[in-house]
ZAMARGU-4260 file (C-alpha; in steps of 0.2 Angstrom, whole numbers, plus 5000, padded with zeros to 4 digits):
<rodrens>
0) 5062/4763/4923 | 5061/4762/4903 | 5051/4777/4894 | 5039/4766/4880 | 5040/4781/4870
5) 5047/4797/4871 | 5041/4810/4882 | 5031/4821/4874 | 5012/4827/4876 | 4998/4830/4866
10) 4987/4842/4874 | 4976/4844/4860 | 4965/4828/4868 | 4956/4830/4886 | 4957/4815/4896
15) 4940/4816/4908 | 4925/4805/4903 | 4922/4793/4894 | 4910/4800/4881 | 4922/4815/4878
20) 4935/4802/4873 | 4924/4795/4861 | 4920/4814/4856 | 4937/4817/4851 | 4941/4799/4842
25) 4945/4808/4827 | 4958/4816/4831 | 4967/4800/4843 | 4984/4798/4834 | 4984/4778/4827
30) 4968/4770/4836 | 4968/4753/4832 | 4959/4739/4836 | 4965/4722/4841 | 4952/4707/4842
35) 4956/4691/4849 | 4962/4675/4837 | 4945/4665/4848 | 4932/4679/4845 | 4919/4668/4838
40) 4922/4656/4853 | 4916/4673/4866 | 4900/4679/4855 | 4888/4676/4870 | 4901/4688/4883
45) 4899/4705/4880 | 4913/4714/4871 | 4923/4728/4877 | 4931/4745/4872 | 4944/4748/4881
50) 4955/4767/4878 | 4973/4767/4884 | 4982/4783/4886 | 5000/4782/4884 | 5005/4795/4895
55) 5024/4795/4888 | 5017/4805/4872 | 4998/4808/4875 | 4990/4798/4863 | 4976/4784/4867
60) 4975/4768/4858 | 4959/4758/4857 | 4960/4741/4859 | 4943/4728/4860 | 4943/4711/4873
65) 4930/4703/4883 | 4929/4701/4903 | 4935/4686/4905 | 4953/4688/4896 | 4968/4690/4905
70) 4977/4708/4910 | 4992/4697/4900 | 4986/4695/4884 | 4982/4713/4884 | 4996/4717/4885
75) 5001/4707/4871 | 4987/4714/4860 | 4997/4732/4864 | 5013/4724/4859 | 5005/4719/4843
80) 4999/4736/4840 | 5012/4748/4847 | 5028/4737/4846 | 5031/4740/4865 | 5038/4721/4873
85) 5027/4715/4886 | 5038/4714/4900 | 5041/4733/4897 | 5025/4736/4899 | 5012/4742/4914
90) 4995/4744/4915 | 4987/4758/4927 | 4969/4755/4934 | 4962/4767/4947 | 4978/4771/4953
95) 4983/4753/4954 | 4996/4742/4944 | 4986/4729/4937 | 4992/4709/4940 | 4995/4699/4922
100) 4986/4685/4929 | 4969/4690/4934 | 4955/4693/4921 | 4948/4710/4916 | 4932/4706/4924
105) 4942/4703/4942 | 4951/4719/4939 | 4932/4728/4938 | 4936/4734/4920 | 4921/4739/4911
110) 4915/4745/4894 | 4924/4762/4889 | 4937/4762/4903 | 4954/4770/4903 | 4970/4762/4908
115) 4986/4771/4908 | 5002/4763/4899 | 5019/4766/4909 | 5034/4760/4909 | 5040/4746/4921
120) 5052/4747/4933 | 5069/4738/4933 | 5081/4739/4944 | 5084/4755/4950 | 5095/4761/4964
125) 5080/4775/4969 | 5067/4764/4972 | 5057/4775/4984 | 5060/4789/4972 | 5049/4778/4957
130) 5035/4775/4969 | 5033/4791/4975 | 5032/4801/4957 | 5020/4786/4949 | 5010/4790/4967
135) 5009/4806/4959 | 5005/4802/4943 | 4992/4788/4944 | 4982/4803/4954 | 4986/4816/4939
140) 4978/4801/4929 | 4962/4801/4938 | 4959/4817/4942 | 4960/4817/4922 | 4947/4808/4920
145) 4937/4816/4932 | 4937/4804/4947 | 4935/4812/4962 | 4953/4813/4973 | 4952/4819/4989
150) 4965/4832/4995 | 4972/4830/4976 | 4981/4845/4977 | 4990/4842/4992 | 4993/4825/4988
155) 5001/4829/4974 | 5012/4843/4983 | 5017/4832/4996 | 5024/4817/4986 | 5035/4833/4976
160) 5043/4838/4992 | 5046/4820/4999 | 5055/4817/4979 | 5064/4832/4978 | 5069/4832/4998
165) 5077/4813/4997 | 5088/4819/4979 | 5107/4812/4985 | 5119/4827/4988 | 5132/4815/4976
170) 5130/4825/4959 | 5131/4808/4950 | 5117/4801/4960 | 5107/4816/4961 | 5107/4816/4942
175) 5100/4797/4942 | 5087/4802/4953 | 5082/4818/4945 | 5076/4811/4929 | 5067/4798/4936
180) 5055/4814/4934 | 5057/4815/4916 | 5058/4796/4913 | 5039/4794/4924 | 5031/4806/4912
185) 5029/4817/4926 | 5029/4833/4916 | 5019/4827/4902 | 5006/4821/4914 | 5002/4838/4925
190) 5002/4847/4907 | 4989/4837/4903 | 4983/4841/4920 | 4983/4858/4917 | 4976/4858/4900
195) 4962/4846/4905 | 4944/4854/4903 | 4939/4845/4920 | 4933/4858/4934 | 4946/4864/4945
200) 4960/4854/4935 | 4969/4870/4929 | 4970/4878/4947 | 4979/4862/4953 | 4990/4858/4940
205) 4994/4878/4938 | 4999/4876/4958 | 5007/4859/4958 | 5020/4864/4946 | 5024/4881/4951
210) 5024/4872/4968 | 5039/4862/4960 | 5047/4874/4952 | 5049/4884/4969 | 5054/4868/4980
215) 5067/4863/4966 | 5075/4881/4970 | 5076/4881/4989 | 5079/4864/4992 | 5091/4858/4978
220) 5109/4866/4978 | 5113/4876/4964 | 5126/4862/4958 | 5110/4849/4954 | 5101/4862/4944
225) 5109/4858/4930 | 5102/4842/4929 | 5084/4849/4935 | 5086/4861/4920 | 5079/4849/4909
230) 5066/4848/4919 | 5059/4865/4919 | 5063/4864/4899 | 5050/4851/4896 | 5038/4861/4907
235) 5040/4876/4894 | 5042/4867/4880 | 5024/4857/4883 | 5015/4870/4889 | 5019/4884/4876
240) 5014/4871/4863 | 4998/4869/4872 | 4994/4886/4874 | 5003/4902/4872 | 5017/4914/4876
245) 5007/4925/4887 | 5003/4910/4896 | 5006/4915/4914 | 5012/4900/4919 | 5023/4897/4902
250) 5033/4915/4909 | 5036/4909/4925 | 5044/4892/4918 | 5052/4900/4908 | 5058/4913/4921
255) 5062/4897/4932 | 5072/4890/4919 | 5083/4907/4913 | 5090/4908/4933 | 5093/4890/4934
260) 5104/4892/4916 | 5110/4907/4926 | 5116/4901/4940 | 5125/4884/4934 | 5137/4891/4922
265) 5144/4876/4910 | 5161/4872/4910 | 5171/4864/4897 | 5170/4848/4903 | 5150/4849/4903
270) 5149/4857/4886 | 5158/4845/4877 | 5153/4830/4887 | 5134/4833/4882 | 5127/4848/4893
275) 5110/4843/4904 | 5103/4854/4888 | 5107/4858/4872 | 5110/4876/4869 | 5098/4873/4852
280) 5084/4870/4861 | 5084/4888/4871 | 5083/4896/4851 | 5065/4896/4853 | 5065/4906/4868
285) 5077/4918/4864 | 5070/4920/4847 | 5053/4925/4857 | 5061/4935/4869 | 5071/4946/4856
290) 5056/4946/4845 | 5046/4955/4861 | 5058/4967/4864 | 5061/4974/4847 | 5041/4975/4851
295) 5041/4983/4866 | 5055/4995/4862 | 5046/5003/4846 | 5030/5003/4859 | 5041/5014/4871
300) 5042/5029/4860 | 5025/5031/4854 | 5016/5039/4868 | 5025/5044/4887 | 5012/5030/4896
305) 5017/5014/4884 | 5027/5003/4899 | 5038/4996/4883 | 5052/4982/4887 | 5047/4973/4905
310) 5062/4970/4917 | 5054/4951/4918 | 5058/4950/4900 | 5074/4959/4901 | 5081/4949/4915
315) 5075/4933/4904 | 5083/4937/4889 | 5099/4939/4898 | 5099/4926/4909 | 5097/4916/4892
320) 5109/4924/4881 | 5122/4923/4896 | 5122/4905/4896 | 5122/4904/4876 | 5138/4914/4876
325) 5143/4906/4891 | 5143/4890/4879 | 5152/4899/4863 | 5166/4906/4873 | 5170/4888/4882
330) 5168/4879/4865 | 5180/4890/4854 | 5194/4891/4863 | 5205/4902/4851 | 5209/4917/4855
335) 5203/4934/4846 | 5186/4937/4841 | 5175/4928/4828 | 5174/4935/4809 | 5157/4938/4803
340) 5155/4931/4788 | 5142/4924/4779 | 5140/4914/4763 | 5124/4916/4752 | 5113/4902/4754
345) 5122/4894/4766 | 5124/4905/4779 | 5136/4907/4794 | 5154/4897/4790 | 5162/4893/4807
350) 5170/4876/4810 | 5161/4872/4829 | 5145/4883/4832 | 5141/4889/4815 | 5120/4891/4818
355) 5122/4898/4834 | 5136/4909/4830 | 5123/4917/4814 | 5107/4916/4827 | 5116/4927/4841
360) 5124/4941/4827 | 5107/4942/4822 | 5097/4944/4835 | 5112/4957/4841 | 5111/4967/4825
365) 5090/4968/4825 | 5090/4974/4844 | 5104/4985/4841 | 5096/4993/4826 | 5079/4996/4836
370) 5089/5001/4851 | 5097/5016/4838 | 5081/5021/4832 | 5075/5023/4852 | 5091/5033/4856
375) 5088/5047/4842 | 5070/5048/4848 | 5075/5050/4863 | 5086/5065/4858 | 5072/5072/4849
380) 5066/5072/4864 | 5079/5081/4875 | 5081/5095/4859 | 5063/5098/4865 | 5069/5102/4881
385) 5084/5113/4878 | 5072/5123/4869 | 5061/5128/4884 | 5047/5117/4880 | 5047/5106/4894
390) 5051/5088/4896 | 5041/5072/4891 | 5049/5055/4901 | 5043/5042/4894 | 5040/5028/4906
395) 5048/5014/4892 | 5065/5022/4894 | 5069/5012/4909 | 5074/4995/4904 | 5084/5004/4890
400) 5101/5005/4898 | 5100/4984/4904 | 5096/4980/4885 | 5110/4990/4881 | 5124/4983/4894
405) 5118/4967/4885 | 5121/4970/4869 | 5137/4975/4871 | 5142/4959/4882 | 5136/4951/4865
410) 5147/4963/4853 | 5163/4958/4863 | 5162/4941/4854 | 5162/4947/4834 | 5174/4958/4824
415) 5168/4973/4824 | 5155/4971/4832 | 5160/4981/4847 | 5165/4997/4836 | 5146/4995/4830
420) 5138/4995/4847 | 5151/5012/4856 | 5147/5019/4834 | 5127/5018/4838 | 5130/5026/4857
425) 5142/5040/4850 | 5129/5046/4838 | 5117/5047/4853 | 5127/5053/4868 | 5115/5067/4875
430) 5103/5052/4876 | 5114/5042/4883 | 5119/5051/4897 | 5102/5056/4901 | 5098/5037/4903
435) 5113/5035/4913 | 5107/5050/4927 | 5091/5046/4927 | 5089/5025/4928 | 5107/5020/4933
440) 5104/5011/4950 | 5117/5007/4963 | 5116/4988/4962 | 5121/4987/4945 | 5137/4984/4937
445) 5143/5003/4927 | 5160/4998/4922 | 5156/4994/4905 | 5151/5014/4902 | 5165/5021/4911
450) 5181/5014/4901 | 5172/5023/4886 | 5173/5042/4892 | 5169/5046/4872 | 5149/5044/4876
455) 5148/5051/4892 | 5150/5069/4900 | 5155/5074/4917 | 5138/5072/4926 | 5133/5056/4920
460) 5151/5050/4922 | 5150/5057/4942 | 5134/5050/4943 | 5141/5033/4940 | 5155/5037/4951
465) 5144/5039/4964 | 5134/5022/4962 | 5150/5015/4966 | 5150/5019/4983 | 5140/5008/4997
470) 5124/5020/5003 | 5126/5028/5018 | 5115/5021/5031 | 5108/5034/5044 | 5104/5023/5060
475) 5108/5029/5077 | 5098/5020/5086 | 5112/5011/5097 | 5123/5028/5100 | 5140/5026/5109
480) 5137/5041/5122 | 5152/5051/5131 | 5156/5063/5144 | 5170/5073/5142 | 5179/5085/5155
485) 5187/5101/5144 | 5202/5100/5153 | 5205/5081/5150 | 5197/5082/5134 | 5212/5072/5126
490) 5213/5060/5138 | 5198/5055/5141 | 5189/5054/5122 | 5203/5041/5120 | 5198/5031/5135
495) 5178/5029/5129 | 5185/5027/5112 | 5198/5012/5116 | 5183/5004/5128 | 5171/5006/5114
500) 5168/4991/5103 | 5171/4997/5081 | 5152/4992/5079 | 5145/5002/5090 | 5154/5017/5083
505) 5150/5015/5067 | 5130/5017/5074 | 5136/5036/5079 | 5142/5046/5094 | 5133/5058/5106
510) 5144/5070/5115 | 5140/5079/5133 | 5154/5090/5140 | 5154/5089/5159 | 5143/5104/5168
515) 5135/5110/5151 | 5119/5107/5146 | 5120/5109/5129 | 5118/5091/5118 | 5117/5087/5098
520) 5126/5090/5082 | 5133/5103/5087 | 5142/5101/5101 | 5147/5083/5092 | 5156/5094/5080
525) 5165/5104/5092 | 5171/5091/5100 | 5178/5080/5085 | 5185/5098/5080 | 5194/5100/5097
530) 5200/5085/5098 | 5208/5086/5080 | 5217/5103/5087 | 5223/5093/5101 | 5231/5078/5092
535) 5241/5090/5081 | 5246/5100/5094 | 5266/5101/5094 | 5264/5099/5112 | 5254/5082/5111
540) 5260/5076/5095 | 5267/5060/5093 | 5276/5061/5081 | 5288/5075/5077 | 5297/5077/5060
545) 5316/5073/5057 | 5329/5090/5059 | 5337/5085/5042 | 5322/5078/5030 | 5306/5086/5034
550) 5297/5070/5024 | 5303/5056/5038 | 5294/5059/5053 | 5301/5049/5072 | 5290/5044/5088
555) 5291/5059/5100 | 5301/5053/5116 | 5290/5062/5127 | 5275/5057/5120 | 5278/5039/5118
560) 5271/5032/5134 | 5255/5040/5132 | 5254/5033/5116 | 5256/5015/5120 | 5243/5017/5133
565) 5231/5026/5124 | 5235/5027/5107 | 5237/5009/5101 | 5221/5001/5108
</rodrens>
């Protein structure tokens, strides 16, 4: 399949009626007309109007014939107009590809209709793959103009999951296939969808692609989202120039595509062969994302209720900086980390990755200045406290310690840099570790803050200490119960103990001494404390210690037997 242009949307222009169309004329990017070289031979038929929408980049081009000419030589007058060879074009009509040999009036094309200008299909080695997305499209097409689809929504969904379940497991053949999305429009299309003013449109173009996006996730491995990256890219890109970046849907594209650059980390081959995307087209987003947190972090001390930096944007703006340094540390190879230094009006001097070298030192040194200024308000703060006055929490602290852990994955890349971050945190310690007690969570990683003991004190270093260790789970439900006789107490606990499986051990222990009625914790602990005295017993030991070096210790003789038996189950 050929793109006729290249894949890009504008969403400024509805496409539903007819008359809306004609509402919106001034703004249709180069509308020309074409008439016929035998015009005055046709002035009794009835001339036509006829809009084509070049779904590929949105526009519509106006182009006049009468009923009785040939699908054919409209597709020459296009070629006269858009430059686009006739045999690499394709005309759409009600969801139907229409034949080069039958006339306009066969094909029931009347004054003011739209026809939709695709690529055409060559040979392809996913042939069902083409079908099913242009399935898809045609009735994105028509629902755009407002004809009535029935089921559109599931329709739609349906020929996603057939695409997307036959991708080939072969990478190089899942990556042929996966832009057959890209190369059909596809994206361009249900953003059109979505921005179209027909009723109900936005609902099923807002589900369509986020049912997409989910599908791409579950049923894809993680190996073809690189090349499904792309995908998700076009999605942000066309809808965040249609609307805004509150868009609810633009954030969760953008989400999407922050854990697919997450979880396919490029490699040096991938980087240097040409990556599925260019690291300069993530700027824009990481620009926005910086910008909203340098926001929402000045916010956060203003009043205790502000909610300051979300963990949505957080977990964004990492996922995308990872990948971007991801790239920077494949690409220069050296070793050593990269000078800062900058020329005036010219900017960052680096032989490889000169813009995005200067583009991630300062977005690094704008976060990192806000962050300082929320650290010593914090401060302020915790003086307040020590004073007796009671303490405020302000309820934007919490994302505080992620953006941090970021910024100092970013300042291990530029001289100085690092020395500039642990600077900033020294000067704020008593903050620090009061971020550290109150918001450090168990699943996160903490051993960036504990190889730097100089901005931390004992309980926040303990407390991270502790969030190092798995959490105890309290489940006794399944209990491993026991008998024991007193006067065989040795004995037998080692015989339930060497049947027992290790599960059901770790589940707990209930303990009943034979003719006593008495159950629980308690007699649990006097049990485990008797049988502790009775394995180090000199008289049941199993090991007694060497005459000459009281360090070396020997398998006791008498004991041996008992030992193989019991012991070592």
């Amino acid at each position: 399949m050929s793109l006729v242009q290249s894949p890009s949307v504008d969403c400024s222009i509805p496409l539903s009626q007819p008359s809306r169309l004609r509402e919106f004329s001034s703004r249709v990017s180069d509308a020309q007309s074409a008439t016929d070289s035998a015009e005055s031979t046709h002035s009794a038929s009835p001339r036509l109007q006829i809009f084509i929408r070049m779904i590929s980049e949105g526009k519509t081009r106006v182009i006049q014939a009468y009923p009785h000419d040939t699908v054919k030589s409209l597709h020459e007058r296009i070629q006269l107009v858009t430059g686009i060879p006739v045999n690499e074009q394709r005309l759409i009509y009600g969801g139907k590809q229409l034949q080069w040999e039958r006339s306009l009036a066969e094909c029931s094309i009347q004054n003011d209709a739209g026809l939709q200008l695709v690529g055409r299909m060559h040979s392809t080695k996913h042939p069902h793959a083409w079908q099913v997305i242009e399935e898809m499209v045609s009735i994105v097409c028509r629902l755009c103009r407002g004809e009535p689809v029935p089921a559109a929504s599931n329709q739609i969904k349906s020929r996603m999951s057939e695409y997307l379940s036959t991708t080939p497991k072969k990478e190089e053949l899942a990556a042929g296939h996966l832009q057959i999305f890209m190369s059909s429009s596809a994206p361009a299309a249900l953003v059109m969808l979505y921005m179209s003013m027909e009723k109900g449109n936005r609902h099923r173009a807002d589900s369509a692609i986020r049912h997409f996006l989910n599908i791409s996730q579950i049923s894809l491995p993680k190996r073809h989202h690189n090349y499904c990256a792309p995908i998700v890219l076009e999605f942000c890109k066309l809808i965040r120039r249609a609307g805004d970046e509150e868009d609810p849907l633009y954030l969760y594209c953008r989400s999407t595509l922050g854990m697919m650059l997450e979880s396919t980390r490029p490699s040096m081959k991938s980087v240097r062969g040409g990556g599925a995307i260019v690291m300069k087209e993530i700027f824009p987003f990481i620009s926005e994302m910086a910008s909203r947190l340098c926001r929402d972090l000045g916010l956060s001390m203003e009043t205790p209720g502000t909610a300051g930096p979300l963990s949505s944007d957080v977990r964004d703006f990492t996922a995308f900086v990872l990948s971007l340094r991801t790239m920077i540390t494949v690409l220069v190879s050296f070793k050593g980390l990269i000078p800062v230094t900058f020329v005036e009006g010219e900017g960052y001097k680096h032989p490889v990755l000169a813009q995005e070298l200067e583009f991630l030192y300062l977005i690094f040194i704008d976060l990192l200045k806000r962050m300082d200024e929320c650290l010593r308000g914090m401060d302020g703060n915790l003086i307040v406290k020590q004073k007796g006055e009671g303490e405020v929490v302000y309820s934007g602290w919490s994302q505080y310690l992620a953006i941090l852990k970021e910024l100092h994955g970013i300042s291990k890349i530029y001289q100085g840099a690092e020395e500039q971050f642990w600077t900033v945190l020294r000067h704020s310690k008593t903050a620090l570790c009061a971020l550290i007690i109150k918001y450090a969570k168990r699943a996160d990683d903490h051993q960036w803050l504990l190889e730097r003991k100089d901005v931390t004190d004992f309980e926040s270093r303990r407390h991270l200490a502790m969030m190092m260790f798995p959490k105890a789970k309290k489940d006794y439900r399944e209990l491993h119960e026991m008998l024991i006789d007193r006067s065989q107490l040795l004995a037998q606990s080692f015989e339930y103990i060497q049947r027992a499986e290790s599960k059901s051990l770790h589940a707990g222990l209930f303990v009943e001494f034979k003719n006593e009625e008495a159950t629980g914790p308690g007699v649990l602990r006097e049990w485990f404390f008797l049988v502790c005295q009775a394995i180090f017993n000199p008289a049941n030991t199993l090991f007694v210690a060497c005459p000459n070096d009281r360090r070396r210790f020997y398998p006791n003789p008498s004991k041996l037997q008992l030992a193989s038996n019991r012991f070592f189950y």
